[in-house]
N, C-alpha and C positions, 0 to 999 in steps of 0.2 A: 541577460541570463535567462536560461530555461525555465517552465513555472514548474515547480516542485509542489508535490503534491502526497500527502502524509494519507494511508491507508490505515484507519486506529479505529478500534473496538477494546473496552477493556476486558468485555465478553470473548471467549477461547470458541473456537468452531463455526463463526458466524461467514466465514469464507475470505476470511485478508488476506491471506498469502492466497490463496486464488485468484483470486482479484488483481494480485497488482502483478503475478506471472502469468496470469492474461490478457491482463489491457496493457501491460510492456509488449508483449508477444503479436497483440493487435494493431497497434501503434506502429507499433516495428516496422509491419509487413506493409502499415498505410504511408510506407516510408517516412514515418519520424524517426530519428535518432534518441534516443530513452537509455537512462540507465536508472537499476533498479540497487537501492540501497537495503542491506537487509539487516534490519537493526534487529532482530529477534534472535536470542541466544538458543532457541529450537531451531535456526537453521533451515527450515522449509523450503524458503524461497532460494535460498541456495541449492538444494539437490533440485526442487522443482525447477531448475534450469537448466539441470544435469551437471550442474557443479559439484565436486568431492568436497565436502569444508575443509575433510583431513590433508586434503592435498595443497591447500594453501594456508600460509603461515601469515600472511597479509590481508585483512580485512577493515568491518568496521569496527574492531575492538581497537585497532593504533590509528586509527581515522579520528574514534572522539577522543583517545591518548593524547593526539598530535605528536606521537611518533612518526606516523608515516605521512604526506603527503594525500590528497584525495587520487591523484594520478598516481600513486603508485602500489591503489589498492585494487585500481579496475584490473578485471579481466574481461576477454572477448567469453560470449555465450555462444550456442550453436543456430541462437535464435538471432534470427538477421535484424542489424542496428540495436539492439538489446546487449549491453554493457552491464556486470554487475560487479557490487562493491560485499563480497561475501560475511556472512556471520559466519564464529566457531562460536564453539562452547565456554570459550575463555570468556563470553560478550557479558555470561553472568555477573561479573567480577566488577563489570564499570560502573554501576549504581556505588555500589560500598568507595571505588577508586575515586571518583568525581566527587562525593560528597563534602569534602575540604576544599576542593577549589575554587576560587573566583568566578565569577562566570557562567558557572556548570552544567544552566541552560542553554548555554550558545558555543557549545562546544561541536555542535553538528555546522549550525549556521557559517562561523568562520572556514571552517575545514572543505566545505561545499564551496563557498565562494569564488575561490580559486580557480573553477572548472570554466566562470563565465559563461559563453554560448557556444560551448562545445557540445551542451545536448538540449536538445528543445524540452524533452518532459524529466524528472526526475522521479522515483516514485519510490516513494519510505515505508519497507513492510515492517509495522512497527511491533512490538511484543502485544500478546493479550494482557496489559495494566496502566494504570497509569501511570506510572514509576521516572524515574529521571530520564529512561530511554524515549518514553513514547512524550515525554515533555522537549526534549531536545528534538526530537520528530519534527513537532509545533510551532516551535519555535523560528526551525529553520524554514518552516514551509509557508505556502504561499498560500495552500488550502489542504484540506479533509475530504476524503470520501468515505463515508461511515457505514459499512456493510452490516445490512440488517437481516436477519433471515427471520423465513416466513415460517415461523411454529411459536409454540407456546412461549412465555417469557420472553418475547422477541424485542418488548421497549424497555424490560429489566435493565437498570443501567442505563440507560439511556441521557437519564436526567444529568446523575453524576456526570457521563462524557461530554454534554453539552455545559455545561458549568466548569471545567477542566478547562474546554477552549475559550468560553469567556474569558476564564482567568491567566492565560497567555497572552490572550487578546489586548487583556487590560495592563499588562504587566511586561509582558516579553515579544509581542510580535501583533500591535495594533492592526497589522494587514492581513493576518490571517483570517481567511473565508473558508466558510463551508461548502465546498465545490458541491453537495448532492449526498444525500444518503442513498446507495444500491439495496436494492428488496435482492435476497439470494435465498437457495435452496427452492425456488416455489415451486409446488406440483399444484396445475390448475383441478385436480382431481378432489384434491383435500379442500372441504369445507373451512379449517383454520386458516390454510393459507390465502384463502383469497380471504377471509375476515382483517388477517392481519395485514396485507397491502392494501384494504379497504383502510382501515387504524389509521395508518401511519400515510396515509394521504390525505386522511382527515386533518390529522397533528399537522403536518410541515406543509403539504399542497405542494408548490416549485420548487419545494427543498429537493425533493423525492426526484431521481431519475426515471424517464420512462421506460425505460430498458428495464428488465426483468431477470434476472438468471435463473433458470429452471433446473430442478434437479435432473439431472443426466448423465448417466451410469461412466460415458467416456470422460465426462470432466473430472471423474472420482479414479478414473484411473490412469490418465495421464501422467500425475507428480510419480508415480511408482516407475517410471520408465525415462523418469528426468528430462520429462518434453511439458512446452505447453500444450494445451488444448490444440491450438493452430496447426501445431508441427505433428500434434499427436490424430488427430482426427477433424481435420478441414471440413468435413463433410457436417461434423455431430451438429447437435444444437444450440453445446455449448461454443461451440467456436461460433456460430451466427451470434448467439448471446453477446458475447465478446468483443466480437467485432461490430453490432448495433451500438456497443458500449462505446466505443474507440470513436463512433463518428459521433455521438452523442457528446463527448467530452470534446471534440473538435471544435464541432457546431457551436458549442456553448463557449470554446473562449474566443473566436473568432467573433461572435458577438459584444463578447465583454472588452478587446483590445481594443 
């Protein structure tokens, strides 16, 4: 099976949905095969892919129903090898739906399984909470990438998330790892941001990815035209970012297989 890898902050703005529709889009082009799962009932990573939510009536709300099959929620993106499994607005509804049932954590995990090694990365853009979506995330996944951004309140919460995946850990998916936390938003200009990627490599040291995302006017305006970065501006510095990122997450499981 592909390694599946949960994108979760329960912090809103810190750059997940950026993240995981440009390391899908990075990935892609490094010819891996990825699909991207979009468990957030705001939907993002679905237009950032140039997906309509309202055009499809199949996603991941009857994915963790187990209504629909995981195969018969993909659609093809315009981003080459990038596969998504789209959110609507219904996505709100599944905390309250799951809460009676069996299981309720592992309702992503079965539902996935089925796909086997039809794609080598999967990548879970999870809601900003901890809630039964971004626990099902967790559960199902193989590892975290925990996008940090570089401004004030940047480790707020932090603690909470790292205690969340312990208690997955301990409870619902002893193999889950913490693939790296990303530093995002940094302008090397601002004296806070290099403070705080100074902080936070104090805290975690090899947790920390060396790769950097910098704040970059095309990477804020790419989702609006329902492109990645890559498709959208190959040139910017977001798309290098991105792609330093893409060989960095290579390197690193090639090491660890």
């Amino acid at each position: 099976m592909g390694k599946i890898i949960a994108i979760a902050n329960q912090k809103g703005g810190v750059g997940k949905t950026t993240t995981t529709v440009n390391l899908a889009a990075a990935l892609g082009v490094l010819e891996k095969k990825v699909l991207v799962i979009d468990a957030d009932p705001q939907a993002n990573a679905t237009s950032g892919l140039g997906i309509d939510a309202d055009a499809h009536s199949a996603g991941s709300y009857q994915l963790l129903e187990h209504t629909l099959s995981a195969a018969e929620t993909i659609i093809e993106t315009s981003s080459p090898n990038v596969d998504l499994i789209p959110a609507h607005i219904d996505l709100v509804a599944i905390e309250i739906e799951l809460v009676d049932k069996d299981d309720r954590e592992y309702m992503l995990k079965r539902a996935v399984a089925e796909l086997g090694d039809r794609y080598e990365y999967i990548l879970i853009d999870c809601a900003p909470s901890l809630g039964l979506l971004t626990l099902n995330a967790l559960t199902a996944a193989d590892s975290v990438i925990i996008p940090i951004q570089c401004e004030y309140y940047a480790l707020e919460g932090l603690g909470k998330l790292l205690n969340t995946v312990k208690s997955v850990q301990r409870i619902h998916n002893p193999d889950l790892d913490i693939e790296g936390m990303l530093l995002t938003m940094y302008d090397s200009r601002l004296r806070l941001s290099n403070q705080v990627v100074e902080e936070v490599k104090k805290h975690f040291g090899d947790m920390v990815f060396e790769t950097i995302i910098q704040r970059n006017v095309r990477l804020g305006e790419a989702p609006s035209f329902g492109e990645s970065i890559i498709k959208y501006d190959a040139s910017s510095k977001g798309a290098a970012n991105y792609l330093n990122m893409a060989h960095e997450l290579l390197q690193k499981n090639r090491q660890t297989v």
